[in-house]
LUMVOLO-963911 format. One record per atom (N, C-alpha, C): x, y, z; residue in one letter; atom name. Coordinates in steps of 0.02 Angstrom, whole numbers. Example, Ala and Ser with C-alpha at 12.3 -4.5 7.8 and 13.67 -1.06 7.14 Angstrom:
<recs>
<px 660	py -284	pz 390	type a	atom N>
<px 615	py -225	pz 390	type a	atom CA>
<px 660	py -165	pz 390	type a	atom C>
<px 642	py -112	pz 354	type s	atom N>
<px 684	py -53	pz 357	type s	atom CA>
<px 645	py 2	pz 394	type s	atom C>
</recs>
This chain:
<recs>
<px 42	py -59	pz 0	type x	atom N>
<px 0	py 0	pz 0	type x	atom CA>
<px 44	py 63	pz 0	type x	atom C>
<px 10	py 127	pz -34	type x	atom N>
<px 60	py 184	pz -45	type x	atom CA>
<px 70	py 221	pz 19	type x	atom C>
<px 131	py 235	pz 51	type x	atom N>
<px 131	py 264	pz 109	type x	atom CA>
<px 83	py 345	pz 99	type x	atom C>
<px 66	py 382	pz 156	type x	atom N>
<px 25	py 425	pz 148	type x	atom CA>
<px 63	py 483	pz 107	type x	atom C>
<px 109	py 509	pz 151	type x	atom N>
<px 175	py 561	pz 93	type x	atom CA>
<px 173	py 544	pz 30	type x	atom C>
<px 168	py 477	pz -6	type x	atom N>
<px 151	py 495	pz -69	type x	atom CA>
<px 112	py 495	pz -109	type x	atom C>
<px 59	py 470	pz -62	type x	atom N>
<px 8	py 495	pz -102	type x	atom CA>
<px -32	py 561	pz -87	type x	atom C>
<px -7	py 594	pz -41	type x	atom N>
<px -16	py 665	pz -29	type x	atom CA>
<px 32	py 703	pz -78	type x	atom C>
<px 77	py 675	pz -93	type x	atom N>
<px 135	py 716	pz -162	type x	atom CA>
<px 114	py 701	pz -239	type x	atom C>
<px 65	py 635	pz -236	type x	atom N>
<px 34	py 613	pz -292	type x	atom CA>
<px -15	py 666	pz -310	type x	atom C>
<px -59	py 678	pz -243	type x	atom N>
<px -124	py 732	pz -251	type x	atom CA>
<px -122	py 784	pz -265	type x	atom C>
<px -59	py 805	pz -256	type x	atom N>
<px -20	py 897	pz -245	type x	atom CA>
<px -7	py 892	pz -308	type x	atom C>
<px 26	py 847	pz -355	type x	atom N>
<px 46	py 861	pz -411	type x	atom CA>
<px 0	py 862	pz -461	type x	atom C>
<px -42	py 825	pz -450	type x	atom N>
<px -122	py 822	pz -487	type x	atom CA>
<px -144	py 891	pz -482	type x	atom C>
<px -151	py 900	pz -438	type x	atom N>
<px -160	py 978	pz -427	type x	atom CA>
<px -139	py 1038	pz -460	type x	atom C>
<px -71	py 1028	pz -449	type x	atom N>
<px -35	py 1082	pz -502	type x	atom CA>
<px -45	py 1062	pz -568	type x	atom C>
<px -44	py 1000	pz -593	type x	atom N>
<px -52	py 973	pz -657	type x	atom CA>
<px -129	py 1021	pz -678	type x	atom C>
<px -184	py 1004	pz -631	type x	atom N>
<px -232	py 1017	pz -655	type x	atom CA>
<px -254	py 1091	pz -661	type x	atom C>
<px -209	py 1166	pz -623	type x	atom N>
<px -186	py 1228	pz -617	type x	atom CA>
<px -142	py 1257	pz -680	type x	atom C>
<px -110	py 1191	pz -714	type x	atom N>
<px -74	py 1202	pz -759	type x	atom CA>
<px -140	py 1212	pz -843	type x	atom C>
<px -164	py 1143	pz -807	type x	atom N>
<px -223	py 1172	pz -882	type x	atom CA>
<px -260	py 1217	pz -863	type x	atom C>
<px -282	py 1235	pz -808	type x	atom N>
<px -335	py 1299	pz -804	type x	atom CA>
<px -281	py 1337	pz -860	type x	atom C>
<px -208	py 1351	pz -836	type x	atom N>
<px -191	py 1408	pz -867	type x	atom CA>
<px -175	py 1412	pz -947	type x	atom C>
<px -190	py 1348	pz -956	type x	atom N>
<px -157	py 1362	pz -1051	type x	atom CA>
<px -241	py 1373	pz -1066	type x	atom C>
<px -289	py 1340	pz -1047	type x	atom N>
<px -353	py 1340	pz -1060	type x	atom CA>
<px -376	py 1429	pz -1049	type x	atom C>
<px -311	py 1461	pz -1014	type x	atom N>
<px -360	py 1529	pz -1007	type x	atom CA>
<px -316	py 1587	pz -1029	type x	atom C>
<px -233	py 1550	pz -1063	type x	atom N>
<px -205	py 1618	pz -1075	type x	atom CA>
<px -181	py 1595	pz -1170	type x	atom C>
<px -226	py 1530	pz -1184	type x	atom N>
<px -203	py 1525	pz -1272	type x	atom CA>
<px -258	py 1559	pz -1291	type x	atom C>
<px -236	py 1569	pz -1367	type x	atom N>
<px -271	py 1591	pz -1393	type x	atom CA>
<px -367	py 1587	pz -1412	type x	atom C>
<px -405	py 1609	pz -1433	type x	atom N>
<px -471	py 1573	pz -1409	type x	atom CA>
<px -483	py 1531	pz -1477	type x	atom C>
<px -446	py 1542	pz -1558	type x	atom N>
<px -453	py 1487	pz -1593	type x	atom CA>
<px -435	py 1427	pz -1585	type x	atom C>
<px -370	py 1408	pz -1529	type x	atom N>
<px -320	py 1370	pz -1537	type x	atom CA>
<px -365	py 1301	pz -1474	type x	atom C>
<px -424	py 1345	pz -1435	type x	atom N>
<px -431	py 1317	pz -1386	type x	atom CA>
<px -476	py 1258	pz -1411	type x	atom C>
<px -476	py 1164	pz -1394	type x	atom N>
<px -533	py 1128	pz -1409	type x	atom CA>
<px -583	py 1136	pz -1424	type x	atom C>
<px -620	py 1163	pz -1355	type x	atom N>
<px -691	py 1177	pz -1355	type x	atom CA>
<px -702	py 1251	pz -1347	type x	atom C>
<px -761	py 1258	pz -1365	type x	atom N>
<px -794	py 1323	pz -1351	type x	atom CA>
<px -837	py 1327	pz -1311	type x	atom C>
<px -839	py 1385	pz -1252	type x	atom N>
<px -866	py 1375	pz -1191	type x	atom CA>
<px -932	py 1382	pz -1196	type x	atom C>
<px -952	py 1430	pz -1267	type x	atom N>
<px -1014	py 1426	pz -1294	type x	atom CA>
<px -1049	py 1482	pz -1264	type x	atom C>
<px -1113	py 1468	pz -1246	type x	atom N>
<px -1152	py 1533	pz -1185	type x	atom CA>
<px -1141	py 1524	pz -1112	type x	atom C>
<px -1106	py 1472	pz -1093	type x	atom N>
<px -1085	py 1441	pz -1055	type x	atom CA>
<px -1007	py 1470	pz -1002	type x	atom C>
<px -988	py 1512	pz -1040	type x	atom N>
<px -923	py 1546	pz -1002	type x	atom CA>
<px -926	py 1561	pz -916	type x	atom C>
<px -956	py 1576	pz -894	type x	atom N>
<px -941	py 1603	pz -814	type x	atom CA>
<px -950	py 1510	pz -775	type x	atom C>
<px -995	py 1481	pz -803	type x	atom N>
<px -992	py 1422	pz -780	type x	atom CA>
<px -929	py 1377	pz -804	type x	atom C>
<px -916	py 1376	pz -833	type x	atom N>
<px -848	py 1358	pz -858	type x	atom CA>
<px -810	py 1379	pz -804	type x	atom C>
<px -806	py 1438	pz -812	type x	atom N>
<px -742	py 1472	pz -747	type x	atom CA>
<px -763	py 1444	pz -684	type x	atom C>
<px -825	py 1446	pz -676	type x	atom N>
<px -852	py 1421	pz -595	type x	atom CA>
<px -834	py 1354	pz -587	type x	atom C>
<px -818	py 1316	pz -627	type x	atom N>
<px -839	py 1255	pz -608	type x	atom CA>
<px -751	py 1216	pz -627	type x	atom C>
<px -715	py 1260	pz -658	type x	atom N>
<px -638	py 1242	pz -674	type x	atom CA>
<px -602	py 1268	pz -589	type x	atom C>
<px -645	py 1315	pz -575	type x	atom N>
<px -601	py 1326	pz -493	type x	atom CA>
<px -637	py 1282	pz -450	type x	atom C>
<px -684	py 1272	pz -441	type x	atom N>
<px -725	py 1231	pz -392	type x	atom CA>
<px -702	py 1183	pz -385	type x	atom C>
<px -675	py 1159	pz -452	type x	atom N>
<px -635	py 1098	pz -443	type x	atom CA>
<px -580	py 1061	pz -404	type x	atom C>
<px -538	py 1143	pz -420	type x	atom N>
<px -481	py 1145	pz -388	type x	atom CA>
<px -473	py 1164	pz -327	type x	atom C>
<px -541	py 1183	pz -302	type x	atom N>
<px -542	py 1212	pz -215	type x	atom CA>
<px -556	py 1143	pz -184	type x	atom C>
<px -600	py 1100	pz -226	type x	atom N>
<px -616	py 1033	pz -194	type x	atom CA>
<px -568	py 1000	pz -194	type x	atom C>
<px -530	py 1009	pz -243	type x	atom N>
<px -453	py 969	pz -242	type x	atom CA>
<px -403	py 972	pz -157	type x	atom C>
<px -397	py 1042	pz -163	type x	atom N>
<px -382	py 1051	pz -86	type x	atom CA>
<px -409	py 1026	pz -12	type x	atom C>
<px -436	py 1021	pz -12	type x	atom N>
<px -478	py 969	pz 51	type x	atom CA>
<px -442	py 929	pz 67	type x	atom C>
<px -426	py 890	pz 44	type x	atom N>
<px -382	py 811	pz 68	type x	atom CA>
<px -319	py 842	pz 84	type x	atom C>
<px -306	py 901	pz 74	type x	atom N>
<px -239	py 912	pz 92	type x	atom CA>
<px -202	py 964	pz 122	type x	atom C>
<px -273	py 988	pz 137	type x	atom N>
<px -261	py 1053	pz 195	type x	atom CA>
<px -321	py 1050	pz 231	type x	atom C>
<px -331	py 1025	pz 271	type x	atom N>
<px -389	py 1014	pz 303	type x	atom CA>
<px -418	py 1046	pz 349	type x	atom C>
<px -378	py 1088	pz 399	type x	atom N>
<px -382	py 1109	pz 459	type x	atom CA>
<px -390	py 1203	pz 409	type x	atom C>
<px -465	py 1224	pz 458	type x	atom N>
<px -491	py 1295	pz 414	type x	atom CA>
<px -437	py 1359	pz 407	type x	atom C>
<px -393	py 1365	pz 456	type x	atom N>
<px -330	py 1425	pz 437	type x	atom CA>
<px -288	py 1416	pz 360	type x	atom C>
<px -261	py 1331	pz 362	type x	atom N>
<px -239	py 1297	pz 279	type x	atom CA>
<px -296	py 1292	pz 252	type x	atom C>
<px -334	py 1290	pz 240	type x	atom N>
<px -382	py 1288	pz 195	type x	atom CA>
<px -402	py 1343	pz 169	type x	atom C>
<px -427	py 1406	pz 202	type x	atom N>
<px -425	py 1463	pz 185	type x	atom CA>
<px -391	py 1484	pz 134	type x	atom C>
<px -322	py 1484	pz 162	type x	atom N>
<px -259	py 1514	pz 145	type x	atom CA>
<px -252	py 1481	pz 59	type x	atom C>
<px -267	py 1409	pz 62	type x	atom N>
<px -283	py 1385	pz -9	type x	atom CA>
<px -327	py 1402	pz -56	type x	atom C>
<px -400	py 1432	pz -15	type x	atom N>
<px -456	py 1474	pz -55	type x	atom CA>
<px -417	py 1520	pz -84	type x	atom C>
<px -378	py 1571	pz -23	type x	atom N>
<px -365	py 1622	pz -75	type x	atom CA>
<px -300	py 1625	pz -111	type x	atom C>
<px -260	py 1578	pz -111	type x	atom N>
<px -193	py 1588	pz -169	type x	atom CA>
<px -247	py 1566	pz -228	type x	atom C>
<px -291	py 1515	pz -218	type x	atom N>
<px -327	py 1504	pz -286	type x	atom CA>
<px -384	py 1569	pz -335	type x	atom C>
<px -370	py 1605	pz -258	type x	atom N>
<px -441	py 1676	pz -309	type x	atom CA>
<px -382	py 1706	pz -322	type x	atom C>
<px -318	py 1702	pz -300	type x	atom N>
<px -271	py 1763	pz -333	type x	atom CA>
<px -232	py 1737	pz -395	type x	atom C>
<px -238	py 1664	pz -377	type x	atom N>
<px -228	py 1617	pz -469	type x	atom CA>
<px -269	py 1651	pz -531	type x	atom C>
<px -327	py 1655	pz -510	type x	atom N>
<px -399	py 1660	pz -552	type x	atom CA>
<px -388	py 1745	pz -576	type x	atom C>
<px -346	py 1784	pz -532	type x	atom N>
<px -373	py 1858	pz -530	type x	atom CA>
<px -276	py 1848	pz -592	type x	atom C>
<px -249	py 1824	pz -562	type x	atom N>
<px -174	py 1838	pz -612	type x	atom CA>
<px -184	py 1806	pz -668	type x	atom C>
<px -251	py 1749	pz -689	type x	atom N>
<px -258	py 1718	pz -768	type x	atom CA>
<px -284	py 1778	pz -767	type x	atom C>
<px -332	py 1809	pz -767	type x	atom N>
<px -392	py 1868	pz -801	type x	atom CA>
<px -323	py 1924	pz -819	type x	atom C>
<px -285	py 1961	pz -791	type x	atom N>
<px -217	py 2009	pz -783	type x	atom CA>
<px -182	py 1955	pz -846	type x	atom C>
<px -165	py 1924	pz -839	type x	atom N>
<px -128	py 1882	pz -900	type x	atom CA>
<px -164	py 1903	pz -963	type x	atom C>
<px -216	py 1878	pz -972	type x	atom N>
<px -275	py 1874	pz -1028	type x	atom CA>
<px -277	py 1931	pz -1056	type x	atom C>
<px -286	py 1997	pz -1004	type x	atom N>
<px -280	py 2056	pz -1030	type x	atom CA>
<px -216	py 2117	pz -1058	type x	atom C>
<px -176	py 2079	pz -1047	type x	atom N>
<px -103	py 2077	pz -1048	type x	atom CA>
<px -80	py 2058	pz -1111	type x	atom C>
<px -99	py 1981	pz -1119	type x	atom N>
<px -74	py 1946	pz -1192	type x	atom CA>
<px -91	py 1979	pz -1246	type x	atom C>
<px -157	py 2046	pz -1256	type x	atom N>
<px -174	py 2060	pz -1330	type x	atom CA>
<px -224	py 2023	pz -1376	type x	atom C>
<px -229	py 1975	pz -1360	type x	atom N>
<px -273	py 1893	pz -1382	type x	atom CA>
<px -338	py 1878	pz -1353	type x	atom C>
<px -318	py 1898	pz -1283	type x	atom N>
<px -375	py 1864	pz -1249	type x	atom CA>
<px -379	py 1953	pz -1203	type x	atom C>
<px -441	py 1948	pz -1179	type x	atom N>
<px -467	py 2021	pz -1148	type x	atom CA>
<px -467	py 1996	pz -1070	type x	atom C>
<px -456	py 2065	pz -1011	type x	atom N>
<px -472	py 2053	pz -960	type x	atom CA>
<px -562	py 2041	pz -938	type x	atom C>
<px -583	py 2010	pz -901	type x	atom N>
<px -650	py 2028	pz -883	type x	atom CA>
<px -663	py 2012	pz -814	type x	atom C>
<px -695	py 2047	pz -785	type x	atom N>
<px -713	py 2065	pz -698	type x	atom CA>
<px -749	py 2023	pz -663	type x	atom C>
<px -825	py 2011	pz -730	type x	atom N>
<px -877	py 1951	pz -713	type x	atom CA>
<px -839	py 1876	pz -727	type x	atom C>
<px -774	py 1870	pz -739	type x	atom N>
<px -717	py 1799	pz -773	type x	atom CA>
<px -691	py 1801	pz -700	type x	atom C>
<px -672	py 1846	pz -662	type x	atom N>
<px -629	py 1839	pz -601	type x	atom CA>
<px -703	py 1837	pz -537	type x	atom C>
<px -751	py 1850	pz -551	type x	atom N>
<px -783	py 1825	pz -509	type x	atom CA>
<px -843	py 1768	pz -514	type x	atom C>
<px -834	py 1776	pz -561	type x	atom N>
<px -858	py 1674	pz -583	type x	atom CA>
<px -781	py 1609	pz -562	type x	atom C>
<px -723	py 1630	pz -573	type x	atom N>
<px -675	py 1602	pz -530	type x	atom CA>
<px -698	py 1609	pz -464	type x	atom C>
<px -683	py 1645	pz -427	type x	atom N>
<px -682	py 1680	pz -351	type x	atom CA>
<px -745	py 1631	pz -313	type x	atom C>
<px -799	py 1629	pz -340	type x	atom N>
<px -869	py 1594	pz -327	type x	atom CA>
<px -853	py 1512	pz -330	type x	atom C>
<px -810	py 1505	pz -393	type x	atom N>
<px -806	py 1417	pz -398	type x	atom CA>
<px -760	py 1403	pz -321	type x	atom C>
<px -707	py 1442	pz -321	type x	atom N>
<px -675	py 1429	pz -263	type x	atom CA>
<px -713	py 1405	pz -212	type x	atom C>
<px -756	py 1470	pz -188	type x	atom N>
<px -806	py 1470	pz -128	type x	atom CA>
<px -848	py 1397	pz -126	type x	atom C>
<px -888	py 1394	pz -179	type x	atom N>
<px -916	py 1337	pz -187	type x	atom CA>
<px -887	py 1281	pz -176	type x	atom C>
<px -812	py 1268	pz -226	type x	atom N>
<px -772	py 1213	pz -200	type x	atom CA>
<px -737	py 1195	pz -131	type x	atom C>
<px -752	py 1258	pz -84	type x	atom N>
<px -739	py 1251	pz -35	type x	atom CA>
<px -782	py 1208	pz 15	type x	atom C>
<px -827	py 1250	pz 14	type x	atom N>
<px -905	py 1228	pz 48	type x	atom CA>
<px -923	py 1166	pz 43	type x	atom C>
<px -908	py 1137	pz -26	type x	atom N>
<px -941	py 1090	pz -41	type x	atom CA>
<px -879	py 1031	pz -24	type x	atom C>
<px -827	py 1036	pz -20	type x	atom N>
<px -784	py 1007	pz 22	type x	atom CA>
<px -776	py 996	pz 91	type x	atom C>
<px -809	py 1055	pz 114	type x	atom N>
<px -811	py 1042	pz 196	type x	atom CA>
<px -884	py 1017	pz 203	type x	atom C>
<px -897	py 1003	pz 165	type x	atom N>
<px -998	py 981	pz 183	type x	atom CA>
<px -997	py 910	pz 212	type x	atom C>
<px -1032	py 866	pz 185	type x	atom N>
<px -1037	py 803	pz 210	type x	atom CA>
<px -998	py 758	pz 164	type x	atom C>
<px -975	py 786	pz 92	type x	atom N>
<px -923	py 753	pz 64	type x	atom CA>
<px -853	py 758	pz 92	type x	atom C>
<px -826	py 800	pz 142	type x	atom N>
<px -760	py 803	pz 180	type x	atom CA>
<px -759	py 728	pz 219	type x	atom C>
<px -812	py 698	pz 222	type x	atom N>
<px -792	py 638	pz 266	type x	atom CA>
<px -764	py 577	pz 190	type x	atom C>
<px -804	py 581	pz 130	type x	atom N>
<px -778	py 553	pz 80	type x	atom CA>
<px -709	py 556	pz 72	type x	atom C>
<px -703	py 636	pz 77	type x	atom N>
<px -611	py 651	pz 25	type x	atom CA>
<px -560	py 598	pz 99	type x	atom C>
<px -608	py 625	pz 167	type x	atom N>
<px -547	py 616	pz 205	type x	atom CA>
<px -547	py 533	pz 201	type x	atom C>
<px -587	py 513	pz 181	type x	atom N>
<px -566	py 403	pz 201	type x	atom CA>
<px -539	py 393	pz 151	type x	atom C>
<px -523	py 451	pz 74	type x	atom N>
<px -460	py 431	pz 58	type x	atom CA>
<px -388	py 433	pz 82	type x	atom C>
<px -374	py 451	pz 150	type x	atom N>
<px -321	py 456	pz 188	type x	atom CA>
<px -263	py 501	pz 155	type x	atom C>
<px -271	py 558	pz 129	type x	atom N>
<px -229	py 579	pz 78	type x	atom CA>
<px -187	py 625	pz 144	type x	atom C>
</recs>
């Protein structure tokens, strides 16, 4: 069985792995991108951070680290939008950084709800 350290270094890297596509997904170009978010954009954003706030749970558990993980992730979300508007390609937008900001919240919440007993019996 995997000792816990690595699969707490397994989860962390998943993590960044999965921080890494938020960011090509939000600073390439918008022809270059797979899909199109369609009418669908703020949910898109909501639901690409939510993800990643739920991601955090198993691995900061106690509410001071956890927090502290909400918000490096709304200041992730606020430096893609500053990027975006930056590159020339892609535009800044305000309602984009708070459709991030919200997925966070949500992914938070919904991590500490009655699914925190789920993430945690994965022993991460």
């Amino acid at each position: 069985m995997m000792r816990r350290q690595t699969l707490r270094r397994l989860w962390l890297c998943g993590l960044l792995a999965y921080l890494g596509v938020i960011a090509l997904a939000s600073l390439l170009p918008p022809p270059e991108l797979p899909l199109s978010p369609g009418g669908f954009d703020k949910l898109w954003h909501a639901g690409a951070y939510a993800a990643a706030a739920f991601a955090c749970v198993p691995l900061w558990r106690r509410w001071p680290s956890l927090l502290l993980a909400g918000l490096a992730l709304v200041a992730y979300g606020l430096l893609m939008e500053v990027l975006q508007g930056w590159s020339g390609q892609r535009s800044y937008d305000l309602m984009d950084a708070l459709a991030n900001s919200s997925g966070v919240a949500f992914g938070l919440l919904a991590g500490c709800s009655g699914l925190r007993g789920v993430l945690a019996a994965q022993h991460i």
